[in-house]
C-alpha positions as CSV (number, residue, x, y, z in Angstrom):
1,X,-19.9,-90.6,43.8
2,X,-19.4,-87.0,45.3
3,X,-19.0,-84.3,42.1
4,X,-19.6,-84.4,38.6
5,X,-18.7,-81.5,36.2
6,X,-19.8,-81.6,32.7
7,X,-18.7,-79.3,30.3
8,X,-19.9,-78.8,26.8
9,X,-19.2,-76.5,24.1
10,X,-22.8,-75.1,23.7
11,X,-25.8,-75.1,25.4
12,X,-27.6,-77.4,23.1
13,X,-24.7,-80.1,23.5
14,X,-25.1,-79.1,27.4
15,X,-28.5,-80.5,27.3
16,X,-27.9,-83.3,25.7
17,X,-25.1,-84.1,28.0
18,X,-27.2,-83.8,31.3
19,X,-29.8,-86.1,29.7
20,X,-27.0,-89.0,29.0
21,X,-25.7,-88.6,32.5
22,X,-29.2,-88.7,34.2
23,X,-29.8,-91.7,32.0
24,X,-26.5,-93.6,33.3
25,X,-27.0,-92.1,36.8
26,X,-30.6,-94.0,36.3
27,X,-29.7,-96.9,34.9
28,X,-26.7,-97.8,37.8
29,X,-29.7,-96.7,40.6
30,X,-27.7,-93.6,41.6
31,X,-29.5,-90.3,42.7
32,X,-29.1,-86.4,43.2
33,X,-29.1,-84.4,45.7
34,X,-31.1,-80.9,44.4
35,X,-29.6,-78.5,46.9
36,X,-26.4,-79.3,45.5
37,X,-26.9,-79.3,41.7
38,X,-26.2,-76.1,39.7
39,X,-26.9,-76.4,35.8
40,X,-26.1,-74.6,32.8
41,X,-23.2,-72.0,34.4
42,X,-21.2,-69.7,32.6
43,X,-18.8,-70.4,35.6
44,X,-18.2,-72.8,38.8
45,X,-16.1,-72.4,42.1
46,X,-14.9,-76.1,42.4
47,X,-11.8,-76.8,45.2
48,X,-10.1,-73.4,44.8
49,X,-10.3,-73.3,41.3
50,X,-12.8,-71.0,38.7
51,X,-13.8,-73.0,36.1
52,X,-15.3,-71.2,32.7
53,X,-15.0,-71.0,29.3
54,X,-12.1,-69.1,29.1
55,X,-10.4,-72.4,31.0
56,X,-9.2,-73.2,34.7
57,X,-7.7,-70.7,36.9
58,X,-7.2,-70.0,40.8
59,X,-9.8,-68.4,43.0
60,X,-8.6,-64.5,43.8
61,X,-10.3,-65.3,47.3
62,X,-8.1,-68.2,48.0
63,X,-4.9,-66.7,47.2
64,X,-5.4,-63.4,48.8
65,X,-4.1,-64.4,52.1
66,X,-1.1,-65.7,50.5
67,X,-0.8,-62.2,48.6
68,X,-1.3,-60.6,52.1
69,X,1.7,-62.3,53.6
70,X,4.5,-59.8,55.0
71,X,7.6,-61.2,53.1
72,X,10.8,-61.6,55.6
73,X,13.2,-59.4,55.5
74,X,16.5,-61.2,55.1
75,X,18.6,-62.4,52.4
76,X,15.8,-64.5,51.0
77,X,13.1,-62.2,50.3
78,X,14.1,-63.0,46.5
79,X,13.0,-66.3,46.6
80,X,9.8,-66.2,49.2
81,X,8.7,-63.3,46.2
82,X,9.1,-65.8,43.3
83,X,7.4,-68.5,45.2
84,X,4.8,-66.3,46.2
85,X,4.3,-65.1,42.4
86,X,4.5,-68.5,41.2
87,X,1.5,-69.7,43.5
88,X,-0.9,-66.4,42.8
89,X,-0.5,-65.8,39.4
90,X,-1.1,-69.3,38.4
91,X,-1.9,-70.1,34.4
92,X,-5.0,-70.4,33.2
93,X,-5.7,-74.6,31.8
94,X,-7.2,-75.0,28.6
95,X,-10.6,-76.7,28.7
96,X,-9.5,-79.8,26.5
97,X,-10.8,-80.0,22.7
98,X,-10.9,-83.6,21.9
99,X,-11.7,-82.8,18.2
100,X,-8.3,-81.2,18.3
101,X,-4.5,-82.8,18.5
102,X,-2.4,-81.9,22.0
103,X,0.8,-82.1,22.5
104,X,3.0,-83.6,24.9
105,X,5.9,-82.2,26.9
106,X,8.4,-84.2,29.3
107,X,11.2,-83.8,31.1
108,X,13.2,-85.8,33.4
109,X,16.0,-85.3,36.0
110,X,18.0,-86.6,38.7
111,X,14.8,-86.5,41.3
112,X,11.5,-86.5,39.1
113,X,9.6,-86.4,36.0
114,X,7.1,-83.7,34.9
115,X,4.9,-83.1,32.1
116,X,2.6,-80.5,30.0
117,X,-0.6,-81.6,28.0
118,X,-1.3,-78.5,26.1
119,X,-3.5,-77.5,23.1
120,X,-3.5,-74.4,20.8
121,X,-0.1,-74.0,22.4
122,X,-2.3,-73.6,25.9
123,X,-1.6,-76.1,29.3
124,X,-4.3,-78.3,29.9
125,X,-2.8,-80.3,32.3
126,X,0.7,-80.3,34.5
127,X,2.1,-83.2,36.8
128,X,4.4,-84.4,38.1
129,X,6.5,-87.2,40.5
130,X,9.7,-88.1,42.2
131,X,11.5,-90.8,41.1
132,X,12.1,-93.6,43.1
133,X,15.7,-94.6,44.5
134,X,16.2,-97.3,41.9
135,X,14.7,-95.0,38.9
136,X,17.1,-92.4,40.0
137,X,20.0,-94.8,39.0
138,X,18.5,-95.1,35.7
139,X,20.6,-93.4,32.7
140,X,19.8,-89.9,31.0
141,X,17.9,-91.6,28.0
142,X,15.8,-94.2,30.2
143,X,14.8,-91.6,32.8
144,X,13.3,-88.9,29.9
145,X,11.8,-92.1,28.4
146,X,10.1,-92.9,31.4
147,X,9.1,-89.5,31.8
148,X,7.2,-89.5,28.2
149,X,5.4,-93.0,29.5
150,X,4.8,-91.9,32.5
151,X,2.9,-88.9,31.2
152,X,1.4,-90.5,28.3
153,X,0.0,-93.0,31.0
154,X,-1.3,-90.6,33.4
155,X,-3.1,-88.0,30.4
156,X,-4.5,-91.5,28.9
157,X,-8.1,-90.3,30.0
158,X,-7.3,-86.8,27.7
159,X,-5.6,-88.6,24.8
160,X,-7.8,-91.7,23.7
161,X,-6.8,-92.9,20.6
162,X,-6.1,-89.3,18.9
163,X,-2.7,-88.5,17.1
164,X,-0.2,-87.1,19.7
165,X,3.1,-85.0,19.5
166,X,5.6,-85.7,21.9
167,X,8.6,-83.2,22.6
168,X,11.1,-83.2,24.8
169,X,14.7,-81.6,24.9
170,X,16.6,-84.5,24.7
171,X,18.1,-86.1,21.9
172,X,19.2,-89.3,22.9
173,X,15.3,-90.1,23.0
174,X,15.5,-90.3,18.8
175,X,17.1,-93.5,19.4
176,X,13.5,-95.1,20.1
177,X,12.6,-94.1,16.8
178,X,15.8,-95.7,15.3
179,X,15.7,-98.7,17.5
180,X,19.7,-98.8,18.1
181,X,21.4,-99.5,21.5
182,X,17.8,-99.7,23.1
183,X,18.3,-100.7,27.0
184,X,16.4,-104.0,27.5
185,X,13.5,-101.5,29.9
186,X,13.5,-98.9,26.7
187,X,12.5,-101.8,24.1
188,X,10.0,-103.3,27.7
189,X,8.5,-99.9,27.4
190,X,8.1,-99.7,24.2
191,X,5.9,-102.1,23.9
């Protein structure tokens, strides 16, 4: 095992925390190595990310060379500017509540599926994949269905057995809840 982060709410709950994973770290034989532990921060640097209170957001230092890049000056200056906005100015994620409901978001189209845990109307988590040469021949319906278990699949660690909300912009997706003209990989899903 290399890292371990462990965020809690208050410092009391912080406490007990450390004591249950020094207990499992105990009880499967594992160790610590001191010069690397930190303990009760406000904040953390953790692979190019800040990581607080207020959530998860990108380290100023690592995207200062980006900022520092001389944009060409041709007909697509436009678009390296929104891509390099896009990288810098990155949202901050939500530390997750799991006392409190998220909700879902999924889309799909002709090349990939992407999704949006978020809480308190906040992003806790994005992703994202390609589909793959035969999913891309799926129809409309199928490939945002797979999208919504694809997500619900990859967030299962955030979700657990709390109540979820699952939107997505298209329609054809109410016929899950309706069960009419299911494909035979829609009802295999579904269950």
């Amino acid at each position: 095992m290399d890292d371990v982060i462990i965020s809690s709410p208050s410092f009391t709950q912080h406490v007990e925390h450390l004591k249950e994973v020094f207990r499992l770290l105990q009880d499967e034989g594992l160790t610590l190595n001191k010069e690397k532990c930190r303990f009760g921060c406000d904040e953390l640097k953790y692979l190019g990310l800040i990581i607080s209170k207020e959530g998860i957001k990108t380290d100023e230092t690592k995207v200062r060379a980006i900022l520092e890049i001389k944009p060409p000056r041709n007909s697509k200056e436009k678009a390296f500017d929104t891509v390099n906005a896009a990288i810098t100015k990155a949202p901050v994620l939500k530390l997750p509540d799991f006392q409190k409901p998220f909700e879902l978001f999924t889309d799909a189209s002709l090349i990939g599926v992407g999704a949006v845990l978020k809480q308190e109307q906040r992003p806790v988590v994005f992703a994202s994949r390609t589909l793959s040469n035969a999913e891309r021949n799926y129809m409309v319906a199928e490939r945002e269905c797979l999208a919504v278990v694809w997500a619900l699949n990859k967030f299962r660690t955030y979700l657990g057995s709390l109540p979820i909300k699952v939107i997505t912009g298209n329609a054809a997706l109410t016929r899950l809840t309706d069960g009419k003209n299911l494909s035979s990989r829609m009802i295999r899903w579904a269950f």
